[in-house]
C-alpha positions in Angstrom: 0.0 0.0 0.0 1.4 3.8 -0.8 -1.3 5.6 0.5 -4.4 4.7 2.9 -6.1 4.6 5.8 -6.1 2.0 8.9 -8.5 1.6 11.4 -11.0 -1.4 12.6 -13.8 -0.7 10.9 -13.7 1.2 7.4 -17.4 -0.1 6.0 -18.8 3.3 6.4 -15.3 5.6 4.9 -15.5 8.0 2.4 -11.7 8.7 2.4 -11.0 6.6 -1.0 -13.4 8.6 -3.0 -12.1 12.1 -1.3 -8.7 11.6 -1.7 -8.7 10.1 -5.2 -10.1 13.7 -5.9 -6.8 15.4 -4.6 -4.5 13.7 -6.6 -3.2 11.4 -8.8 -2.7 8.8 -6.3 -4.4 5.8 -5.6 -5.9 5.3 -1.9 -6.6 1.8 -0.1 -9.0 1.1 2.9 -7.2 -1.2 5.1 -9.0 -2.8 8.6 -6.2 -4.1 10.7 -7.4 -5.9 14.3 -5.8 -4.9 17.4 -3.6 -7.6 17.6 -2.4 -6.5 13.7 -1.1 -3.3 14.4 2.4 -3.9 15.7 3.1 -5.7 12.6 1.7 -3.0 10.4 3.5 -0.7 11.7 6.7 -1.7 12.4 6.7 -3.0 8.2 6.3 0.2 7.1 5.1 -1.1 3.8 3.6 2.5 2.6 4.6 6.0 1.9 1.4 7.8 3.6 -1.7 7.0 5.8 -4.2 7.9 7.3 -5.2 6.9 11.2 -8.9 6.9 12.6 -10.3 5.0 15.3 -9.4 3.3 17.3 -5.3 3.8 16.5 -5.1 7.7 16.6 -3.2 7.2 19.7 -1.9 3.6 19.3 0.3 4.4 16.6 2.7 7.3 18.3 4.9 5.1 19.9 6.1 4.0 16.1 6.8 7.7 15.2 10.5 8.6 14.6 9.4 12.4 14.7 5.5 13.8 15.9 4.9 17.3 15.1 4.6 19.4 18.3 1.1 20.4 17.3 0.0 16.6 17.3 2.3 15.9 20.3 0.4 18.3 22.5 -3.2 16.9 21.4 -2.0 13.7 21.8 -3.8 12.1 18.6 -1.9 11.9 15.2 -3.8 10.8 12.0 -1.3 11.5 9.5 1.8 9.1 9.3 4.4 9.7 6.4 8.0 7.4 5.8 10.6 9.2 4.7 12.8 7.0 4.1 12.0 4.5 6.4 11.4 7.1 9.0 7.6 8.2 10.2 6.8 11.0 11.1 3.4 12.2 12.9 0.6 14.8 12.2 -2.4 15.8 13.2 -4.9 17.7 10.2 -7.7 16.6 12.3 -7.5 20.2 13.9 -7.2 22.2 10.7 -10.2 20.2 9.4 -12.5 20.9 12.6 -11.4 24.4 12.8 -12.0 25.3 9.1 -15.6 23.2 10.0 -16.2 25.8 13.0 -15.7 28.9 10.9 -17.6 27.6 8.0 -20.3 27.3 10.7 -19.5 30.8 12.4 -19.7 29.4 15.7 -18.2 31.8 17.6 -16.7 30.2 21.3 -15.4 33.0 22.9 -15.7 33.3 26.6 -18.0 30.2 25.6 -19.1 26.8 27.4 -17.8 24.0 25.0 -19.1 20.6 26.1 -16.8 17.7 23.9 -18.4 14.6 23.9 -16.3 11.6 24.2 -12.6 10.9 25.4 -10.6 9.9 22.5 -8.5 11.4 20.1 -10.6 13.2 18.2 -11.7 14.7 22.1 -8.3 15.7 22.4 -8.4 17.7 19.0 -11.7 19.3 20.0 -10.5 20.7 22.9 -6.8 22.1 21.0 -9.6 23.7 18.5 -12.3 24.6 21.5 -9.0 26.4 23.0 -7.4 28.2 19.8 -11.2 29.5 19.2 -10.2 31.0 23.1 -13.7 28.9 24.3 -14.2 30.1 28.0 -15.4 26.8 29.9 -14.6 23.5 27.9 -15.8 20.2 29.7 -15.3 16.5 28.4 -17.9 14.0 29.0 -17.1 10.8 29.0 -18.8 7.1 30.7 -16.5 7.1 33.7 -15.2 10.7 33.7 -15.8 13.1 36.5 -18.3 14.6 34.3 -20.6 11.6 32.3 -23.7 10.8 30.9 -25.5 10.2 34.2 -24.7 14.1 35.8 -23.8 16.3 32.8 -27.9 17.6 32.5 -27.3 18.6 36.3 -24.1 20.2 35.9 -24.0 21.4 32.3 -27.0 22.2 31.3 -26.0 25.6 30.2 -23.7 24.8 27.8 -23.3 27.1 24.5 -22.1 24.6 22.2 -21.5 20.9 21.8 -18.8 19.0 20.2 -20.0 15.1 19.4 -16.9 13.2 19.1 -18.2 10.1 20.0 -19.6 7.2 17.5 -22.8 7.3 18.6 -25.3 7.9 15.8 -22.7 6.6 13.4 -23.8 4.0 10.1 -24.8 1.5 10.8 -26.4 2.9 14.1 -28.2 6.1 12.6 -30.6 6.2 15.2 -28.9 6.6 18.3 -28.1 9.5 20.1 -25.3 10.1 23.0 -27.5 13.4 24.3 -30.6 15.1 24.5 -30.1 18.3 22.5 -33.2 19.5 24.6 -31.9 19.6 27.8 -29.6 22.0 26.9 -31.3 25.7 27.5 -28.7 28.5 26.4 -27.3 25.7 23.6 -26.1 28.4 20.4 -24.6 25.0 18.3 -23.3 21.8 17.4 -21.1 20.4 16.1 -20.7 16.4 15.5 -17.9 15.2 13.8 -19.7 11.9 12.6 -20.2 12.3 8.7 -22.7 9.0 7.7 -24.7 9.5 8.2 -24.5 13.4 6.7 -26.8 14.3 9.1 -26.9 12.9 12.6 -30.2 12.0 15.0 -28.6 14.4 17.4 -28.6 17.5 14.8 -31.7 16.5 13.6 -33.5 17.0 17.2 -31.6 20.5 18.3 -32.4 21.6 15.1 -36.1 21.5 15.5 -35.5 23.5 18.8 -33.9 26.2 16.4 -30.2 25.1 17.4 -27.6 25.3 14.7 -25.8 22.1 13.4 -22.9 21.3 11.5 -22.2 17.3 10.6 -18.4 16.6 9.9 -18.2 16.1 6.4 -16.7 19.2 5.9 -14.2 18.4 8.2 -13.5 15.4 6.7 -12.7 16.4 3.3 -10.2 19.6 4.9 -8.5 17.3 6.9 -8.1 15.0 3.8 -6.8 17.9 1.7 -4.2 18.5 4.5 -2.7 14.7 4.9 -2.8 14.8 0.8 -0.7 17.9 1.2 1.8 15.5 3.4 1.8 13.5 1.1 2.6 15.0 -2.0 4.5 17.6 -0.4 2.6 20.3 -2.8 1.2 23.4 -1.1 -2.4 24.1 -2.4 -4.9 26.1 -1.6 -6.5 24.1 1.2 -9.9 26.2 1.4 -10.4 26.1 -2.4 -9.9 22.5 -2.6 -12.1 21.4 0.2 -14.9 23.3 -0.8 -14.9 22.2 -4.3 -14.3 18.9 -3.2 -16.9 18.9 -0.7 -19.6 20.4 -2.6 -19.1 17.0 -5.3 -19.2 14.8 -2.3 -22.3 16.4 -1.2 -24.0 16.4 -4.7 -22.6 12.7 -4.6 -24.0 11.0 -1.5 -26.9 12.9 -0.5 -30.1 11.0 -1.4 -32.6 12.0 -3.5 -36.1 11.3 -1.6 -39.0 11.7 -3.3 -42.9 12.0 -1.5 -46.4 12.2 -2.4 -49.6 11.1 -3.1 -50.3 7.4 -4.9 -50.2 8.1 -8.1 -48.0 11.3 -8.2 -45.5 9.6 -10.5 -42.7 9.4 -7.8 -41.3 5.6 -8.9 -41.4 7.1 -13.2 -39.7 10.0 -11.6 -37.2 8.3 -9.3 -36.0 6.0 -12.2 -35.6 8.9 -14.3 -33.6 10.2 -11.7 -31.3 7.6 -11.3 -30.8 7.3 -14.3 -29.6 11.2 -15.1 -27.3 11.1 -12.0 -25.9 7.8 -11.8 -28.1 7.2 -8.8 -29.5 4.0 -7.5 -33.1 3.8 -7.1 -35.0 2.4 -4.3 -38.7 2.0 -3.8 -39.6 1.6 -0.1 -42.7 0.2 -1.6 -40.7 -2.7 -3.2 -39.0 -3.5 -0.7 -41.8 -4.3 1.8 -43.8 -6.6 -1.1 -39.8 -8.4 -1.4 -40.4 -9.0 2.1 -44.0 -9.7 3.1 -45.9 -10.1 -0.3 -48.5 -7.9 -2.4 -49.4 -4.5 -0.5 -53.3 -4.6 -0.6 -52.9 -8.3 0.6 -50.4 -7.2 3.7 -53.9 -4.5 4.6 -56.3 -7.1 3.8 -54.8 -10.1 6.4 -52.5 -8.2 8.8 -54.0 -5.2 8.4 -52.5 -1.3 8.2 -50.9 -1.2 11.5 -48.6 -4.4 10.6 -47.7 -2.3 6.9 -47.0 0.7 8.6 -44.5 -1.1 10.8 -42.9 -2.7 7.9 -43.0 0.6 6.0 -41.1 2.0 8.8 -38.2 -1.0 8.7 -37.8 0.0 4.7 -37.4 3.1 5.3 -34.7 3.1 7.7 -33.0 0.3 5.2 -33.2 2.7 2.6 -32.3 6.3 4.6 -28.6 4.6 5.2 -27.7 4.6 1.6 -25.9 7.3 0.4 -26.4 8.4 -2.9 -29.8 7.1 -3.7 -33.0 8.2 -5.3 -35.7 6.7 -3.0 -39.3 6.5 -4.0 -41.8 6.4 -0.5 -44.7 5.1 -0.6 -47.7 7.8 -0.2 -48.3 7.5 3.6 -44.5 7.5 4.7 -44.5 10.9 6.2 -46.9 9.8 8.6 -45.0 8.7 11.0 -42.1 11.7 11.8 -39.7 9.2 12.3 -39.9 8.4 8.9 -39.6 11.7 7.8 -36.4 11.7 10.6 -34.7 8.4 9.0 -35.0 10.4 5.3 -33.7 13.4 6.0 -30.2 12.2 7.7 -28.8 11.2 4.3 -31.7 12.9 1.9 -33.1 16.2 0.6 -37.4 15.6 0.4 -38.9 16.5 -2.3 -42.9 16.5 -2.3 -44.3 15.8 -6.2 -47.6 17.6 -5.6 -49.7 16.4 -9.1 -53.0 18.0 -9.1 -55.7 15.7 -7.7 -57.4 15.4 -10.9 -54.8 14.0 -12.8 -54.4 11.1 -10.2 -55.9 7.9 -11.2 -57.1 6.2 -8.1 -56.1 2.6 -8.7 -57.5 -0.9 -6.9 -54.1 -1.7 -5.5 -53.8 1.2 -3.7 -55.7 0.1 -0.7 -56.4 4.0 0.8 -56.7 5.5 -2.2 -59.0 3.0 -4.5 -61.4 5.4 -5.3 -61.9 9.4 -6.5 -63.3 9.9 -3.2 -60.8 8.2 -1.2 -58.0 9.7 -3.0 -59.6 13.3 -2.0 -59.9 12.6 1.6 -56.5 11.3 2.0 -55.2 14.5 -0.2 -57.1 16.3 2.1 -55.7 14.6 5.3 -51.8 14.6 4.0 -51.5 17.6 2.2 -49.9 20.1 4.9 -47.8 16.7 6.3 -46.1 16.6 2.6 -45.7 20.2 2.4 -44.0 20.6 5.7 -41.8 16.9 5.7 -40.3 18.3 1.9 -37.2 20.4 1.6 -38.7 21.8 -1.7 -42.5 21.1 -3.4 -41.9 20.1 -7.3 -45.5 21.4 -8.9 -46.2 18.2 -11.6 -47.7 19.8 -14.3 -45.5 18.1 -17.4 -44.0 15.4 -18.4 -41.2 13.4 -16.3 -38.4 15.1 -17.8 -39.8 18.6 -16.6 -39.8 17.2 -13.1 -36.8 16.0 -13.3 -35.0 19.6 -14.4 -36.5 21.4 -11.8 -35.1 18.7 -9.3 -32.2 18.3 -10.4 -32.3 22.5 -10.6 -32.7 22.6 -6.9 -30.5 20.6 -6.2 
């Protein structure tokens, strides 16, 4: 390997596609165990990698040089041989403090509460510190301050770094915190980036609280160790944001909701097929699993679909770049909504009523008059789950354009 990155579990990286956009070099993915570390190391079979959990702090004592900046944090992710020498960095903090101005958090004279106790928590406090934050507390399991007390000591904290893996893919829908409980909270920040956005930004944002996710802070810190290892001296901001914004465009899904009928599946396929996409129908994926839909209504009845509507759509909100087709009463249940919009932009394909065809396999909507009453009874739901409502008053290539327009 020339260039990489180690840790113990790479399944949910996006490093290989980011730094494959920095240069012309190519980047591997390599999971090494605990026990496989020493060996790795003391090889040295590569020019340049990366570190992430759980090594960031493992792999000092293999350093012939650390920069003092990393030293001082504690945590290097950046490991170059020159010549059989290796020498330790740390762009972790460049990339989390380019992250914090982007988001003009401002911590002065501030309470910065950093969740977690590894080496990224190091980083966020070197950052929390440069950014001359006024009170910054770590909370950790079996710290001094924990899980257990921090409401009761903390709960006027001004910001909140997440450095923790909790909410991370596969586990999208846990949280480490109750943004809620926090009354004077002015941001946060988490540094998980897949999902793109977290269940914890997700709930202090519908309080009004300001979130940033950390693929932003990714890709900068990316730029930085590809600086190491070419030894070139771009312009970091100009990269990361171009770079960023492609990544963005790349693996954010496409979600599409509405009424039966509204053309969403035509659409979706469309979609995919302009972008590169793949397409999902939730509504596929449940008859894959439990048979015809008006036959799942008729014997187990709607509770039992709704349930298994739920399960597809957290299966299909963990994909990243995706176009996913819901079925009509997804956005019933907020969680659903919740699941989409950590990896997806909603967009509500509102198709006047009267060009609907109600259809006998839709099982709420078989008729003219049950399609009215459940327009009637989902309309506002659609218009305030979707990021943007797409008017359908053409054919499928006018929907698509104004899509892919706002997007």
């Amino acid at each position: 390997m020339k260039y990489g990155l180690i840790g113990e579990k790479l399944g949910h990286s996006f490093s290989k596609v980011i730094h494959e956009k920095i240069a012309d070099y190519t980047y591997e993915l390599k999971e090494i165990p605990a026990d496989g570390l020493d060996c790795f190391m003391r090889e040295k079979d590569f020019l340049g990698i990366n570190v992430t959990i759980p090594y960031k702090s493992a792999v000092i004592p293999y350093l012939d040089y650390i920069d003092p900046a990393a030293e001082k944090i504690g945590a290097v992710n950046t490991v170059i041989n020159r010549n059989g020498k290796l020498f330790g960095y740390n762009t972790d903090f460049g990339g989390l403090k380019m992250l914090t101005e982007k988001a003009c958090f401002d911590y002065k004279g501030k309470k910065v509460l950093i969740l977690g106790s590894g080496g990224t928590s190091r980083t966020a406090r070197a950052v929390a510190e440069a950014l001359g934050a006024g009170d910054i507390v770590t909370v950790s399991r079996g710290g001094e301050v924990n899980y257990e007390n921090l409401y009761s000591l903390h709960a006027d904290a001004d910001f909140i770094i997440n450095t923790t893996p909790v909410g991370m893919y596969p586990d999208n829908g846990s949280v480490a915190v109750s943004a809620g409980r926090f009354e004077k909270l002015s941001g946060i920040t988490d540094v998980v980036y897949n999902p793109l956005k977290t269940k914890l930004c997700l709930e202090a944002e519908k309080s009004g609280v300001k979130t940033v996710g950390g693929l932003y802070m990714l890709v900068c810190q990316a730029v930085l160790a590809g600086s190491l290892f070419t030894g070139e001296k771009p312009d970091i901001k100009k990269i990361s944001d171009e770079i960023y914004s492609d990544l963005l465009r790349e693996k954010q899904n496409i979600v599409l909701i509405g009424m039966p009928g509204s053309g969403k599946t035509t659409t979706g396929k469309a979609l995919a097929e302009k972008t590169g996409k793949t397409f999902v129908d939730t509504d596929e994926i449940i008859v894959s699993g439990y048979g015809n839909i008006s036959d799942i209504f008729a014997v187990r009845g709607e509770t039992f679909f709704r349930d298994a509507e739920t399960e597809a759509v957290k299966e299909a909100s963990k994909l990243n770049g995706a176009v996913i087709a819901t079925g009509g009463g997804a956005v019933l249940r907020k969680e659903n909504v919740d699941f989409l919009r950590q990896n997806g932009k909603l967009f509500f394909l509102n198709r006047p009523l009267e060009d609907i065809i109600p259809t006998s396999d839709r099982p709420l909507s078989s008729d003219c008059e049950a399609l009215k009453k459940r327009f009637d009874e989902r309309f506002d739901i659609y218009l305030s789950s979707a990021d943007k409502e797409i008017y359908v008053d053409g054919d499928v290539d006018s929907t698509v354009k104004r899509i892919l327009e706002c997007l």
